[in-house]
C-alpha positions in Angstrom: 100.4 88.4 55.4 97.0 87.0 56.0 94.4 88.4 53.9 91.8 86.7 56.3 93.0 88.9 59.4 93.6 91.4 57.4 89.2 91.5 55.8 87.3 90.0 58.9 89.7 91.9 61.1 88.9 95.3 59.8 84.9 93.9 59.1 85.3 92.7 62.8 86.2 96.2 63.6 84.3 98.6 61.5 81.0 96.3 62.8 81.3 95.9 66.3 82.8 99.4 67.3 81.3 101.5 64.9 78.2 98.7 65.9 66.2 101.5 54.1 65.2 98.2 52.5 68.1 96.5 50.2 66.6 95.6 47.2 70.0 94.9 45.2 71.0 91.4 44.3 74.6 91.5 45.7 73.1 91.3 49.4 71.5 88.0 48.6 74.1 86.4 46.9 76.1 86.6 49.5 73.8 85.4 52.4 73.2 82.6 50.2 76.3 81.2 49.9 75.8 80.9 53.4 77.0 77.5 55.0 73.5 76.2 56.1 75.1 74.4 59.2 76.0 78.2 60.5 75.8 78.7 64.1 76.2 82.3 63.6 76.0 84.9 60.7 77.5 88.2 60.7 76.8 90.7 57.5 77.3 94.0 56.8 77.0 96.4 54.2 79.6 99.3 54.7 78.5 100.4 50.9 75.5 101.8 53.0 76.4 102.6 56.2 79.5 104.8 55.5 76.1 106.8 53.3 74.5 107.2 57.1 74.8 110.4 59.0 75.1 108.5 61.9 77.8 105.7 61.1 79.7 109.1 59.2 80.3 111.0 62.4 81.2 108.0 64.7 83.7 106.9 62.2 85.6 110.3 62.3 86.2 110.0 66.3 86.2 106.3 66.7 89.7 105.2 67.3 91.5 103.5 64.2 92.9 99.8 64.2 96.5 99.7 64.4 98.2 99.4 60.8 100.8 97.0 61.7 104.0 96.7 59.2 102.3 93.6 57.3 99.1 95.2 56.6 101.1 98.6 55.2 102.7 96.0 52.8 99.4 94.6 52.0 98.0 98.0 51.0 101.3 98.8 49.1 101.4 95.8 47.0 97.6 95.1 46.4 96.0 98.9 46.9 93.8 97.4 49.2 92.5 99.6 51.2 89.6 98.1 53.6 88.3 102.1 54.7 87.8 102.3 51.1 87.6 99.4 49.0 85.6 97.3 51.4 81.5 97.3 50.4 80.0 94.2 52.2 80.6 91.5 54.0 78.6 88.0 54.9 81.1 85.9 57.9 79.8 82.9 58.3 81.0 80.3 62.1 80.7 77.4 62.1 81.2 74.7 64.7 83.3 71.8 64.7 85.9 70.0 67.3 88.3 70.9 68.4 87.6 74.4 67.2 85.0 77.2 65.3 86.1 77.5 61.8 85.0 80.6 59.7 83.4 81.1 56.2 83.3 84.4 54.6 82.3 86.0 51.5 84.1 89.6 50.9 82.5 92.3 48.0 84.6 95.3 47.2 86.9 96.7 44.8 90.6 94.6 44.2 93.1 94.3 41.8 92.7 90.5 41.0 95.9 90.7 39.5 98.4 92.2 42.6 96.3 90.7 45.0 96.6 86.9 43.4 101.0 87.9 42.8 100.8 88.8 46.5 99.1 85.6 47.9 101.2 83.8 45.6 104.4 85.4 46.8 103.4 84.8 50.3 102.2 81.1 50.1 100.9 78.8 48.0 98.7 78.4 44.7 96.9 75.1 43.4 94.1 74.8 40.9 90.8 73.2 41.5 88.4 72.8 38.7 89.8 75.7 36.9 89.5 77.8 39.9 93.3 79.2 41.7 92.6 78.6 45.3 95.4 80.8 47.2 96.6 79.6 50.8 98.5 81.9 53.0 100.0 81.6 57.0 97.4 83.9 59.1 99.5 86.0 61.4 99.6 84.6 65.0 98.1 81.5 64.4 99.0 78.0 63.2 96.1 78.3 61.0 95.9 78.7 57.2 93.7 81.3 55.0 92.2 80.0 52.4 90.7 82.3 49.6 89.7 82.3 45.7 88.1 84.9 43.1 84.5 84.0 42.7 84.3 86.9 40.5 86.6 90.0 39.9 84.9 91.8 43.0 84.1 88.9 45.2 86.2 86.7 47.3 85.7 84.0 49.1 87.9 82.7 52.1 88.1 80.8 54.9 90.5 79.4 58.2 89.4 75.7 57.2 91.8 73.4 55.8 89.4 72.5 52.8 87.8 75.8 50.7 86.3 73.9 48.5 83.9 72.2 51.0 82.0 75.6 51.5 81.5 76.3 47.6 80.7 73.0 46.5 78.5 71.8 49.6 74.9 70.7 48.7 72.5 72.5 51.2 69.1 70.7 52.1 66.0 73.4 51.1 64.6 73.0 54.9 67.9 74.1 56.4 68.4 77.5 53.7 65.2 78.2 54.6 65.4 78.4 58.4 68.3 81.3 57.7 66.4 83.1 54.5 63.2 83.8 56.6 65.3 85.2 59.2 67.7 87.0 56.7 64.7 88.4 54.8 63.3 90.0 58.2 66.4 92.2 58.7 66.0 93.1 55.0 66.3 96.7 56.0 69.1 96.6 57.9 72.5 97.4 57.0 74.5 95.4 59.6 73.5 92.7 61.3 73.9 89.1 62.8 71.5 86.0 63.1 72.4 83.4 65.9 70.6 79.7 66.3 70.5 77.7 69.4 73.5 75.9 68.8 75.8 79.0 69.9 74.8 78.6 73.4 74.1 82.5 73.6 73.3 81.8 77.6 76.2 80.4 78.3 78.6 83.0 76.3 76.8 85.6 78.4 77.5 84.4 82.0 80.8 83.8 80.6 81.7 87.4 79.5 79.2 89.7 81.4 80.9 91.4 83.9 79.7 90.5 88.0 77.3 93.0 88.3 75.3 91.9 85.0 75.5 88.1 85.7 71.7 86.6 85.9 71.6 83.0 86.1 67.6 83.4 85.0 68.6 85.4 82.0 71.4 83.4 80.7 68.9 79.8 81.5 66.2 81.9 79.2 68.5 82.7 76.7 69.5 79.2 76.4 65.9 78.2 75.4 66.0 80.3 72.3 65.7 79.2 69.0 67.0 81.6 66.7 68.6 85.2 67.8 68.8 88.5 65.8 70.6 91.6 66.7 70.1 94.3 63.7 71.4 98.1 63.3 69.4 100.4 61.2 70.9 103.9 60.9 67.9 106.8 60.8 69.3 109.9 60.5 71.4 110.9 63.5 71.1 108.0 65.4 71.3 104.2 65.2 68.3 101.8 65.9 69.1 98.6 67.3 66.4 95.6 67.8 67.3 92.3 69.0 65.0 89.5 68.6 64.5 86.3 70.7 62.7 83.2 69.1 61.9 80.5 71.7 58.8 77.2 71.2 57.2 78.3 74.0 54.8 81.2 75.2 55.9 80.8 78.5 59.7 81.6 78.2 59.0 84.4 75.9 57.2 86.2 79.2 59.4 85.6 81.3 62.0 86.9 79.1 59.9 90.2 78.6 59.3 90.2 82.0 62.6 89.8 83.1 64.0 92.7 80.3 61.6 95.1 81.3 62.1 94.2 85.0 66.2 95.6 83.7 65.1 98.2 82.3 63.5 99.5 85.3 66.0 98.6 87.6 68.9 100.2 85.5 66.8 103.5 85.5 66.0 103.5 89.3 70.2 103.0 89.2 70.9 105.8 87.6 68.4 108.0 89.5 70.0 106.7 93.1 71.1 109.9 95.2 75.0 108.5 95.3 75.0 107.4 91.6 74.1 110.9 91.0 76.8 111.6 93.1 79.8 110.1 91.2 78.1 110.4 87.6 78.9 113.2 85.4 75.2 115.1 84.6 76.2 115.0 81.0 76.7 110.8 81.0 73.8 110.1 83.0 71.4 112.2 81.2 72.5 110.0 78.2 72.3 106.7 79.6 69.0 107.1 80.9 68.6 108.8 77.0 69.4 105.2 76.0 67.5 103.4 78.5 64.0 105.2 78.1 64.2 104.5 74.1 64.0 100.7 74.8 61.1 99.4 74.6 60.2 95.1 75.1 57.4 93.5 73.1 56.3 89.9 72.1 55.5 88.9 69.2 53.5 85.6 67.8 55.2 84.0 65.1 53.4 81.1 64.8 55.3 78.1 65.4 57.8 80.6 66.9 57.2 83.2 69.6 59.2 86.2 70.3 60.6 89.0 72.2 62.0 91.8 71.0 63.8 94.8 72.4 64.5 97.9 70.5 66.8 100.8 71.8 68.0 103.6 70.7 71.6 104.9 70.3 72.5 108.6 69.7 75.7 110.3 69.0 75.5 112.2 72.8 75.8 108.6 74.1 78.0 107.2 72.2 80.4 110.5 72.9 79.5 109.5 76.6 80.2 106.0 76.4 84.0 106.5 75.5 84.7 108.7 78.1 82.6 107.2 80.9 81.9 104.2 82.3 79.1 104.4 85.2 78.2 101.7 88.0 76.1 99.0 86.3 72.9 97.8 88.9 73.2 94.2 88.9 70.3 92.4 86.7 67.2 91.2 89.1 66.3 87.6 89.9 63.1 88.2 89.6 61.0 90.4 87.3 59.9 94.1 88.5 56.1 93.9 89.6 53.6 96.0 88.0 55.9 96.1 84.8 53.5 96.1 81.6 54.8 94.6 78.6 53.8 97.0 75.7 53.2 96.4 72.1 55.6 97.9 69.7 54.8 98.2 65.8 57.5 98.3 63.0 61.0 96.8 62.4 60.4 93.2 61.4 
């Protein structure tokens, strides 16, 4: 059984799908032990967000991983139970040839005891400084999990062949610092991830948007980026959601705003087309143009850094109507819509 699919799989899934200030210690202990060579940095903190009215509802309707026969044994022999037992999560990629590895650092509640018996029955054991590093096949790969006990309710694990290269690496203060500031900005958000230039965020996007949402000039802006931020903040019935876009130069960061706002508009005027209306439900285009009227694009000076910003709103009518519907997409625009202000939007930092 792999523990590591059986954590960041259920993290993965409880994030993505389901994706207050934290003034506790446990938060930064575990972005810290962040590898500073990172490319990307995914954390969540389901300790809070299964407290949000929000993330509550859309986990009653939102359709449940499959337990597969090696994850019941799992929960049998450990008590493990991810729903649970599962309060925060830092997952750390990093690149290297020919492949990304991952770096994680798990908080919850585990037996130390049936959990090490398990790993041990199911691979191997060695000892490190003191420290029992367990290594276990992952399920479906050729790959290796790697995990130890930090402490009785952390864990730390990775798919690398060497654990101990993460825990004992020395970190230059210039490179923690680039992630801390940017860590210390989402401080009031529950779940989110941080992206640097490195990831190629441009390139990912031509590679998985579908047709209609290709744009050459947004994926070549994206690519000029420095740093990118995509946060969730629950507040009350709904979930706010600002992404952040760091670039060097003023320029790129309005034509990025330009070209967002230019979206905006154009997904709007989509929607309100006399055959869209046509084949759309009332009920799911009233909610996506719900969704579409809460964004709002701003820039904002940074200093060395400027950046654009685009907060939307999600609400549980939409997200009822996004997993029934699907409605025509308008393809993204070249060029941005003329006469498109740019307004200035106070608040989530």
């Amino acid at each position: 059984m792999a523990v590591l699919a059986v954590v960041l799989g259920a993290a993965a899934f409880l994030a993505y799908q389901k994706w207050g200030a934290q003034s506790g210690t446990a938060r930064d202990e575990l972005l810290a032990l962040m590898p500073a060579e990172s490319s990307a940095v995914l954390f969540a903190d389901f300790d809070e967000l299964r407290r949000a009215p929000f993330f509550a509802e859309l986990f009653a309707w939102a359709p449940k991983p499959h337990a597969d026969a090696d994850y019941a044994e799992f929960l049998k022999q450990t008590g493990f139970d991810y729903e649970r037992d599962l309060d925060r999560i830092a997952i750390a990629s990093i690149k290297r040839e020919p492949e990304s590895t991952r770096f994680a650092i798990v908080d919850g509640t585990f037996d130390k005891q049936k959990i090490s018996a398990y790993a041990a029955k199911s691979g191997s054991v060695s000892n490190n400084n003191g420290r029992e590093i367990f290594s276990v096949a992952m399920s479906g790969s050729a790959k290796k999990l790697s995990f130890t006990f930090l402490r009785k309710d952390r864990i730390a694990l990775t798919d690398d062949t060497d654990l101990n290269l993460f825990l004992n690496a020395k970190k230059r203060n210039e490179d923690t610092a680039e992630w801390r500031v940017r860590f210390e900005r989402l401080g009031g958000s529950p779940v989110f991830a941080v992206i640097r230039q490195n990831a190629a965020a441009g390139a990912a996007l031509a590679a998985q948007a579908p047709g209609g949402l290709r744009s050459p000039q947004l994926s070549s802006l994206l690519d000029q980026l420095l740093w990118i931020t995509v946060a969730g903040k629950p507040e009350n019935e709904l979930l706010r959601v600002v992404a952040d876009g760091e670039c060097a130069a003023d320029g790129t960061a309005r034509q990025l705003a330009d070209l967002l706002n230019g979206v905006l508009a154009l997904a709007q005027a989509g929607l309100n087309d006399a055959k869209t209306r046509q084949k759309l439900d009332p009920a799911a285009r009233e909610a996506y143009l719900e969704l579409l009227k809460s964004g709002d694009v701003s820039k904002l000076d940074r200093g060395e850094t400027k950046s654009v910003r685009l907060v939307f709103e999600i609400t549980p009518k939409f997200l009822e109507t996004a997993r029934t519907v699907s409605p025509a997409v308008p393809g993204l625009p070249e060029k941005p819509v003329p006469g498109k202000s740019t307004p200035t939007r106070k608040g989530h930092t």
